[in-house]
N, C-alpha and C positions, 0 to 999 in steps of 0.2 A: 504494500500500500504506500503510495506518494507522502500521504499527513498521517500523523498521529490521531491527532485531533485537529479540529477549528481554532483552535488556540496555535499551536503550533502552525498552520499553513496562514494566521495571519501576520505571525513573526516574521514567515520565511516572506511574505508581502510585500512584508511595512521593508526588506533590505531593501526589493525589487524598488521598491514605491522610494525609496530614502532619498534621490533627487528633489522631490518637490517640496521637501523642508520647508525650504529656502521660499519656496511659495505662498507659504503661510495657507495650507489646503484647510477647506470643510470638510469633512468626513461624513458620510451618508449611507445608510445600511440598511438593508434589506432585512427585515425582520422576518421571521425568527432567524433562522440558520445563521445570515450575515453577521449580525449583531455581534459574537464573540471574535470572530474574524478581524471585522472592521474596531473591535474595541483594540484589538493589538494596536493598530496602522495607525488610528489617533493617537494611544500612547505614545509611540514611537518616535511621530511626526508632530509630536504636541499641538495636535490640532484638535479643533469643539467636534464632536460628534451629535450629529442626529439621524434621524428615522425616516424614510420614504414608505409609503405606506402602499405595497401593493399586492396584489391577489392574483394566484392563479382561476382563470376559468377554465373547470373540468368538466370534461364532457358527461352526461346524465350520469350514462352506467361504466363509465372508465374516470373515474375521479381524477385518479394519478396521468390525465391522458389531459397535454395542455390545449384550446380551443380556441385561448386566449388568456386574457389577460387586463386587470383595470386598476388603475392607481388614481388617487384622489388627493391635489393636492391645492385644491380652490379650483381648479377647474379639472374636472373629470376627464381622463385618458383612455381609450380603450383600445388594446391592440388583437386584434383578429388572425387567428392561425385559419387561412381561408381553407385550405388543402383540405386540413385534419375534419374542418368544420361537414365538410362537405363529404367526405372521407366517412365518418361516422354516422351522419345523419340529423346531425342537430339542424332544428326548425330555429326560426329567430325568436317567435316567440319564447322558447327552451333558451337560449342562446342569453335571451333580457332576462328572464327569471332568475338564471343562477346567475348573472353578473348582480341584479337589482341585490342577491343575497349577500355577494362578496361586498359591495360597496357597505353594507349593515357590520359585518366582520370588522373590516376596515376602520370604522367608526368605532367599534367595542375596541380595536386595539387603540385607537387614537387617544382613547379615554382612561383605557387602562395603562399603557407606556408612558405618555408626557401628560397629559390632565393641564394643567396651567403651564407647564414648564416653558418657557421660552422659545422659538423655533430661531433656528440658525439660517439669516440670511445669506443665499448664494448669489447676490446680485454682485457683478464683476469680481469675483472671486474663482480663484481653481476649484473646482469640487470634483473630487472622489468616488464614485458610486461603487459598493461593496458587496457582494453576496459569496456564500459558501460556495457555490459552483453555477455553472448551467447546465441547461439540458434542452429545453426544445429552443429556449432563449426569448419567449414570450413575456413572461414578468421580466424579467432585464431591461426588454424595449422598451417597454413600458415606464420603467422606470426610468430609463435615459431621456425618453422623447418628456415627459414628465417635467424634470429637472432641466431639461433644455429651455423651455417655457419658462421657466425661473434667469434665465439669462447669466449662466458664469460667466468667466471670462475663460474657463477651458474645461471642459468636460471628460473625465477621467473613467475607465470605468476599470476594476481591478478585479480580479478573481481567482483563487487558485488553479482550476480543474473548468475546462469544456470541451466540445467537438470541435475540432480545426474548422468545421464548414459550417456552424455557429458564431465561431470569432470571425468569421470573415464579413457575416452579416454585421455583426457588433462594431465594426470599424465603420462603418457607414452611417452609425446614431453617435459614437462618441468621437473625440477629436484624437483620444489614444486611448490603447487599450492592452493591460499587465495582464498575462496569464502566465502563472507559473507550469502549469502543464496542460496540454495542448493533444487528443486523442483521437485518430479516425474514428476507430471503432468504440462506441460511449453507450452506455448504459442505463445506468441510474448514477447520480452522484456521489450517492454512501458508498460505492463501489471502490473511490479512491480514497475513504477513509478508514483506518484502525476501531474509529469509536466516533459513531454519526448517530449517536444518540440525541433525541428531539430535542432541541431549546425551548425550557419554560417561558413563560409568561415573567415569572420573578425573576429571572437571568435576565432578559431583556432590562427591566428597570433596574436591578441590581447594577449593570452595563452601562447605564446614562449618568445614573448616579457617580461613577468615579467622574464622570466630566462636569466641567464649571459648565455653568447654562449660559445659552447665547449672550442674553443680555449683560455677562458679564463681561465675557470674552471681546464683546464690542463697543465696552466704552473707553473712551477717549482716557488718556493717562490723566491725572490731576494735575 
């Protein structure tokens, strides 16, 4: 196996990542899986970390099977796996239901990870985008095209572990793009880990909490 854990592949990252110090980056992570990942890469780069908030859409009766994809971050994103969609059979009314569902998810994490906490503005700024891996690369997009709408000033996207013919697509939403390993043939993503045990709910918060909140990290010196 490539990682140990999430912990460890977001070490080996944050060396890859260790250039844009100097950048002064925002760190952004895909919750759950991201979140430990991406808590390395802030450590390391002493940058504010926060949360993009997005959801896989699975198809009825193949859950784990992506259709798409919907992130919510003042103005709703929704990215479409047209193939698959079509592929399976999903009608669009099916299609709006289980997205209308995720977007409800999406909210219940909003409420439960940051509650008041501050959000970390990306306007002209490097930002980071961070997940545990890819796989059909639908929440990814999602999340890039997402955070592109927010206007950094370069969009980063970092990951351990994806399909080489996934990163190819990813080059085309983000402005650079860290992969630490890079596989034709790809699976499932626990595939490249030791211990891909599910991140709780309390890791996440546990995870924001070592970082100062936005609003600290952007005020001006006295």
């Amino acid at each position: 196996m490539p990682f140990r854990d999430r912990s460890e592949a977001g070490r080996r990252l944050a060396k890859a990542l260790a250039a844009y110090k100097l950048e002064k980056p925002v760190i952004l992570a895909l919750p759950r899986g991201g979140v430990p990942v991406a808590a390395e890469v802030a450590a390391a780069l002493n940058a504010p970390l926060d949360l993009i908030l997005v959801r896989k859409i699975g198809a009825p009766m193949r859950p784990e099977l992506a259709i798409g994809a919907v992130v919510d971050g003042g103005q709703t994103i929704i990215v479409r796996n047209e193939d698959i969609i079509q592929r399976v059979g999903v009608s669009e009314t099916e299609f709006k239901a289980i997205c209308a569902a995720e977007l409800t998810e999406i909210e219940r994490r909003r409420e439960r990870y940051l509650g008041d906490r501050a959000r970390v503005d990306v306007n002209g700024r490097v930002t980071i985008v961070i997940d545990d891996g890819i796989a059909t690369g639908a929440t990814t997009r999602a999340a890039l095209r997402a955070t592109r709408v927010r206007n950094p000033h370069q969009l980063v996207l970092a990951i351990p572990v994806a399909p080489t013919e996934t990163l190819i697509e990813m080059r085309q939403e983000a402005d650079d793009v860290v992969c630490l390993e890079a596989h034709q043939r790809f699976g499932a993503i626990g595939w490249f880990y030791e211990d891909f045990t599910q991140v709780a709910d309390q890791q996440v918060v546990a995870a924001l909490a070592r970082f100062v909140p936005a609003t600290a990290v952007n005020k001006p010196a006295a």
